[in-house]
Residue, then its C-alpha position, 0 to 999 in steps of 0.5 A: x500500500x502507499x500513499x499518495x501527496x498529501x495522502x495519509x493511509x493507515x499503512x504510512x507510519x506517521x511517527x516515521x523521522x523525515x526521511x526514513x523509509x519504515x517496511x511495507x507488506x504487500x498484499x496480494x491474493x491472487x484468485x483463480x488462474x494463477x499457475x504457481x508450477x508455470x511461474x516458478x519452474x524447476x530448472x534443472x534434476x529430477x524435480x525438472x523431470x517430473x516437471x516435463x513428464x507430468x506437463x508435456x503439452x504445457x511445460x515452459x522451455x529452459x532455452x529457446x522460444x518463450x524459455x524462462x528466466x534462470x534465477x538460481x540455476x534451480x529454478x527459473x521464473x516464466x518468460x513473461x516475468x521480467x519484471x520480477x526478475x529484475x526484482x530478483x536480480x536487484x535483491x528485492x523479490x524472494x520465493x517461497x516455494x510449494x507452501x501449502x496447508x498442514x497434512x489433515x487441515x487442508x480442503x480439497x475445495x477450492x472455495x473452501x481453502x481460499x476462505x482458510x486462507x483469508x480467515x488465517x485460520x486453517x481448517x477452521x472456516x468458523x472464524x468471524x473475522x480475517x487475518x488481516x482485520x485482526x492485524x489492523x485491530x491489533x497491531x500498535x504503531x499503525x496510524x490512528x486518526x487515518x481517515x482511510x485507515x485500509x483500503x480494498x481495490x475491489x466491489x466488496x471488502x475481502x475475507x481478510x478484512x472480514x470484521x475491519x469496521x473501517x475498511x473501505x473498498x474502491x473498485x473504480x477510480x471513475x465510479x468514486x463519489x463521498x456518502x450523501x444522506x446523514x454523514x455526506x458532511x463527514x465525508x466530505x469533512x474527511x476527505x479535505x483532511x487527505x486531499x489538502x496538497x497542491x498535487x493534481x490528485x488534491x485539485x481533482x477532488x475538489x472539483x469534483x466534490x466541493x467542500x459545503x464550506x467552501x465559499x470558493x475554490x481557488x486554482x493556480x495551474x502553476x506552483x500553486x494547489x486548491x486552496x480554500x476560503 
């Protein structure tokens, strides 16, 4: 996660010194056809072997045409991932490979095992919140007035958020607009503390949305942001 000018998310450490760079977590759930055996393949032995033996139609080439990126002389990572690999040339991507769940606590269910997964608690699809909603609630350090303090880039919040009462999804830029009704002001209230900076993001929403309060908005093209009087 990362924070945009004049943007303050729960994930930006705010009592960080100037200057610093504190840690991030990414976080990505990849559903569906995402082939982790086709994206980290092996290289070389007879977990190469098997590899050939078991995928004949479907294997990614060690040389040639479409052939995969060498990591370690083990394994190598699909052709089409030159991104990662210069990641992992620069010492910044690790793979942990063949993770699973515990012997006896899996589900052969997909839907089942994604749920597990989210949840944090293997074998146990009872839970009431997810992993990550408990991390949020949890965990000391992270920003405490962040009007937006976690954010799900999709229609509806995620299994891991399960339970996070402040979690906030967004599934289009374009489809964006503040609460009406009974708390539009907090919003809108809300959303002038995040987009107070003078980047074209803070000058698109107040546009867009212009603050009750304001009685003018004011737009300099040059040097200047929104401003509000």
């Amino acid at each position: 996660m990362a924070g945009s000018s004049g943007m303050q998310l729960g994930f930006v450490h705010a009592a960080l010194p100037k200057g610093s760079r504190g840690k991030t977590l990414v976080y990505l759930f990849l559903r569906g056809g995402y082939d982790g055996l086709n994206m980290v393949i092996p290289l070389t032995g007879t977990h190469r072997t098997e590899y050939e033996n078991k995928r004949e139609h479907i294997q990614v080439p060690v040389s040639g045409d479409n052939a995969m990126h060498n990591l370690n002389g083990a394994f190598g990572l699909h052709g089409s991932a030159s991104g990662m690999k210069a990641l992992y040339d620069a010492g910044k991507l690790a793979v942990v490979h063949a993770v699973g769940m515990p012997e006896g606590l899996g589900s052969r269910s997909h839907f089942d095992s994604q749920e597990m997964y989210e949840l944090g608690t293997l074998g146990d699809l009872s839970t009431t919140t997810g992993w990550l909603a408990r991390h949020m609630m949890s965990t000391p350090g992270l920003v405490e007035d962040a009007a937006i303090p976690s954010l799900s880039t999709n229609s509806s919040s995620p299994t891991s958020l399960l339970g996070d009462k402040t979690a906030m999804t967004l599934d289009s830029v374009s489809g964006f607009h503040p609460n009406g009704g009974r708390y539009g002001n907090e919003h809108l209230d809300a959303l002038a503390k995040i987009y107070n900076g003078n980047s074209s993001l803070d000058y698109f929403y107040f546009v867009i949305f212009p603050h009750p309060s304001a009685d003018r908005i004011l737009w300099q093209p040059v040097g200047a942001g929104v401003a509000l009087e």
